[in-house]
TORDREN-146343 format. One record per residue (C-alpha): x, y, z. Coordinates in nm, 2 decimals. Layout:
! TORDREN-146343
        x        y        z
        X        Y        Z
...
! end
This chain:
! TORDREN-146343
        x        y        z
     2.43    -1.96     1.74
     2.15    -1.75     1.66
     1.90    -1.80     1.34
     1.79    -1.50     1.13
     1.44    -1.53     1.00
     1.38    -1.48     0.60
     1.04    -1.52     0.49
     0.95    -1.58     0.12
     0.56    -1.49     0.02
     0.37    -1.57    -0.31
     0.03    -1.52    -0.36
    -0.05    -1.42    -0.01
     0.09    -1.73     0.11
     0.38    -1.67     0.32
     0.65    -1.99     0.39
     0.98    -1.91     0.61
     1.31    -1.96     0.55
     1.54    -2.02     0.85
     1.95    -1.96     0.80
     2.17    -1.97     1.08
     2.37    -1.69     1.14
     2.71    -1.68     0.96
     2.85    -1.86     0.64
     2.68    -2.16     0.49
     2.73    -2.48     0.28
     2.64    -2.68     0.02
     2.57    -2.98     0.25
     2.28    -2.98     0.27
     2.01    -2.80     0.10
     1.64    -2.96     0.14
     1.37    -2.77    -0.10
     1.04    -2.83    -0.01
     0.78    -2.71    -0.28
     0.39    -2.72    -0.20
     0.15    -2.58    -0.49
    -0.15    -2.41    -0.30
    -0.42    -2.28    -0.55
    -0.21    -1.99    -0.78
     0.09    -2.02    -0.56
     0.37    -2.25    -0.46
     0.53    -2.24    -0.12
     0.89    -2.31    -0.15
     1.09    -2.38     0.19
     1.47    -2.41     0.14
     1.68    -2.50     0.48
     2.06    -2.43     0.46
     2.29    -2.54     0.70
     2.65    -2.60     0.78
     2.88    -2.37     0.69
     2.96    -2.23     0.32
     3.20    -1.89     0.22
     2.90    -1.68     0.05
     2.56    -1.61     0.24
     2.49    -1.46    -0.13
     2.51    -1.75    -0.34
     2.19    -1.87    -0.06
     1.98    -1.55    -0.09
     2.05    -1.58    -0.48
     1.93    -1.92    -0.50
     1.61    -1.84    -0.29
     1.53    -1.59    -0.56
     1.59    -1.83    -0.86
     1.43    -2.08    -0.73
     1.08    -1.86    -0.63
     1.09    -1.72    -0.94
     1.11    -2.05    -1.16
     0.82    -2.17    -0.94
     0.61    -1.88    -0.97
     0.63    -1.84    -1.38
     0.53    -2.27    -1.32
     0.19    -2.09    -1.18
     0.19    -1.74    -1.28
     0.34    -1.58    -1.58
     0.21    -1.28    -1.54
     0.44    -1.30    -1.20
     0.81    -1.19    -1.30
     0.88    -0.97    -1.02
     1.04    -1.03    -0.63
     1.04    -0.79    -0.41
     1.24    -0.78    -0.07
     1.18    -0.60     0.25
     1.13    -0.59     0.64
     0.85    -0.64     0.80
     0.71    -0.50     1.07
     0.86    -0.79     1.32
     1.16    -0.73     1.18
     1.18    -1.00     0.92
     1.34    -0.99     0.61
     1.09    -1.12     0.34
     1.06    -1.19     0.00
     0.77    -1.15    -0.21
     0.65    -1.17    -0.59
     0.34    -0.91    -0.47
     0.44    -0.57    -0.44
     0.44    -0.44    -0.06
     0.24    -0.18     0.07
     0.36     0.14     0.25
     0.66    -0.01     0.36
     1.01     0.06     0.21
     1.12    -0.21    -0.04
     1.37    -0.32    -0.31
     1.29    -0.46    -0.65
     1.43    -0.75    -0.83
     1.31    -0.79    -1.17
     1.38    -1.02    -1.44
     1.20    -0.87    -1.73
     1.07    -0.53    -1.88
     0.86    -0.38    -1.65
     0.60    -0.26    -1.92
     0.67    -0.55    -2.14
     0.50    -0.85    -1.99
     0.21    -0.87    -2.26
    -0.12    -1.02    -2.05
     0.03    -0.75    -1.73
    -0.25    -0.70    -1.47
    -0.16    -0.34    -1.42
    -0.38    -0.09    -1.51
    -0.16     0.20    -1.66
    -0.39     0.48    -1.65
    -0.42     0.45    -1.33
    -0.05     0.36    -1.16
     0.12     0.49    -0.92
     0.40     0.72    -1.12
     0.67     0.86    -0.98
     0.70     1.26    -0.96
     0.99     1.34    -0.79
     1.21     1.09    -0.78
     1.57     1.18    -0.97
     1.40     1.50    -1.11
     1.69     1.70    -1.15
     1.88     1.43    -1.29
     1.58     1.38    -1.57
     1.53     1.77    -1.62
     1.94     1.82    -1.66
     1.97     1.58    -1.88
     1.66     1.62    -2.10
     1.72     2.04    -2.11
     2.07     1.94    -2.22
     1.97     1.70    -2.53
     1.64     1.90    -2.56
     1.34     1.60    -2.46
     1.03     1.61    -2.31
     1.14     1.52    -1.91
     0.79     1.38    -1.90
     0.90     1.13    -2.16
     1.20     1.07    -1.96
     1.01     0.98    -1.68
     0.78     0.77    -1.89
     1.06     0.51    -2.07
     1.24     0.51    -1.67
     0.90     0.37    -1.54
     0.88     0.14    -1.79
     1.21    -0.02    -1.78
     1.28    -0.02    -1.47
     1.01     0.09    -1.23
     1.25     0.37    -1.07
     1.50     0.08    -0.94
     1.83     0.20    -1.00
     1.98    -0.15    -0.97
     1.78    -0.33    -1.23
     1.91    -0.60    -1.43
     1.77    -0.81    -1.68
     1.82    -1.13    -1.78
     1.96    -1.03    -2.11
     2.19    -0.81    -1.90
     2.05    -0.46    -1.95
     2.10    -0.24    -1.62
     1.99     0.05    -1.43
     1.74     0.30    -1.45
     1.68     0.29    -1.85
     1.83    -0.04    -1.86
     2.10     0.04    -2.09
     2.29    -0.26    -2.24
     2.64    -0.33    -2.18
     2.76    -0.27    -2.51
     2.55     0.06    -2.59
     2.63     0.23    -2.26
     2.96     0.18    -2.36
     2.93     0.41    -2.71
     2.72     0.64    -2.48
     3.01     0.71    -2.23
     2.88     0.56    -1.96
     3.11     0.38    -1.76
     2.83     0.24    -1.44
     2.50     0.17    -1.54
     2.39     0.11    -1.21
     2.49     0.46    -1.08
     2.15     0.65    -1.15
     2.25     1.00    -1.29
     2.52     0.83    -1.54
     2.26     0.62    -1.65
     2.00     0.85    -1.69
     2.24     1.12    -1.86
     2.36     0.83    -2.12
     2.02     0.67    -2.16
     1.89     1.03    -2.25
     2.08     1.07    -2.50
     2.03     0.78    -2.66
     1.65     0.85    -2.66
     1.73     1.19    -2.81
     1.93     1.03    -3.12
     1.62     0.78    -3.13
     1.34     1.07    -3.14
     1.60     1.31    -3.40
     1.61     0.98    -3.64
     1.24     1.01    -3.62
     1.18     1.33    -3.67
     1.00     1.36    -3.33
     0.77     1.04    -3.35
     0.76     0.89    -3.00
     0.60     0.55    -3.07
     0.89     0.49    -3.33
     1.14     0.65    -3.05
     1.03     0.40    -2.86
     0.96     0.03    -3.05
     1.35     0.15    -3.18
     1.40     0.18    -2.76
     1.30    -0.19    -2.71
     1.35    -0.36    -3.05
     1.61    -0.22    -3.18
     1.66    -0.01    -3.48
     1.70    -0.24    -3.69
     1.37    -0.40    -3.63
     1.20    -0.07    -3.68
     1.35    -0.08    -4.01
     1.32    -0.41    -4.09
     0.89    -0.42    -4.05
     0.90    -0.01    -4.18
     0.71     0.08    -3.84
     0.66    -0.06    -3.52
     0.76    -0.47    -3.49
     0.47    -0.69    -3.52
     0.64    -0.85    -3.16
     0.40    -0.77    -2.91
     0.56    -0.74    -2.63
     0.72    -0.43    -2.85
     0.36    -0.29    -2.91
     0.21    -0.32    -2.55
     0.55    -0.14    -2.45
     0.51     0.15    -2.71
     0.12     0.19    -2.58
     0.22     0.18    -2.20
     0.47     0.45    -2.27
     0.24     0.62    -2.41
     0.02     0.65    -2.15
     0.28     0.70    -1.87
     0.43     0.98    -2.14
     0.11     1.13    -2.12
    -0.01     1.11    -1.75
     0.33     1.23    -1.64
     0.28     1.50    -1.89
    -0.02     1.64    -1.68
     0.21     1.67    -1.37
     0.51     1.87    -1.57
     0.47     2.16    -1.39
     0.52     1.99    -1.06
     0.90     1.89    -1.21
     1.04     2.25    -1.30
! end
């Protein structure tokens, strides 16, 4: 029987993960955890046999992740991808030019003491750009705002959940793409049509004021009402100042978008 290769890295420190091929088992799972400097090296070894290779891959992830907020708060994201031996590899540092998918556990723009610098990320210009411009034509929004609530939610990942259970694109909660029409959150243009609109209702309540728009986008409306502005919570007011920005660099590239 032949093992496949999954690495996990954090840090820049890179452990490996071997599974043998096929279905796996409880009986044994050994988890080996080493702290080096800022980053822990986890090593889990399944074998045996077991019905779901999923419920192993899933408890990879929860278990890097509860290591790495032990180290790193400012950590909250895994990332999974090939490299270029063919691995598959898991990682809480975002790969470079390589094609990767994003697991994230939190609010993209939310994480208060974040390391990114917003005025100077990468954004996103084309992706889903008729999607964003159909939809904001139709409820009459600035796409450029569109684009800058999508990169803050979800980073452009499509199949972004939260731990509180908001999905997709603009991470639309259960029960409020529900009232919006929107029967799969994780299908990109339904969300993106239904998460429109509810930024639409959001910037008509407020008479046009995007920072309100969006506290009322990550709070809540009530919250807005409740502190007569935007909450004193501040992962509310680094998220309405990081839209902001991305509102306004994506603003410059409009014409790009048409």
């Amino acid at each position: 029987m032949k093992n496949r290769q999954i690495s996990f890295r954090s840090k820049g420190i890179d452990s490996d993960f071997l599974f043998q091929n096929g279905i796996y088992n409880y009986e044994r799972i050994l988890v080996d955890v080493k702290y080096i400097e800022l980053g822990a090296l986890i090593k889990v070894l399944l074998n045996k046999k077991f019905k779901y290779l999923r419920f192993s891959l899933l408890f990879i992830l929860a278990t890097a992740v509860t290591f790495s907020y032990a180290f790193d708060k400012k950590s909250a994201n895994i990332y999974t991808y090939k490299s270029s031996s063919g691995v598959t590899s898991f990682s809480d540092i975002e790969p470079l030019d390589v094609n990767f998918s994003r697991y994230r556990f939190d609010c993209y723009a939310c994480e208060v003491d974040s390391l990114i610098d917003w005025r100077k990320a990468k954004l996103y210009l084309q992706l889903y750009r008729n999607d964003i411009n159909t939809a904001a034509l139709k409820y009459d929004i600035d796409p450029a705002f569109v684009r800058a609530v999508i990169h803050a939610e979800s980073h452009f990942n499509p199949q972004a959940v939260s731990k509180q259970g908001a999905q997709g694109l603009m991470q639309l909660m259960p029960a409020t793409a529900n009232e919006l029409g929107v029967r799969n959150s994780l299908s990109a243009q339904q969300n993106i049509k239904g998460g429109v609109k509810h930024l639409a209702r959001l910037l008509k309540k407020y008479k046009g004021d995007n920072k309100l728009a969006s506290a009322a986008y990550n709070a809540g409306e009530g919250a807005v009402k409740r502190y007569g502005g935007i909450p004193p919570y501040k992962e509310t007011q680094v998220y309405v100042e990081r839209v902001g920005i991305l509102h306004q660099r994506y603003g410059r590239f409009s014409h790009l978008n048409k």
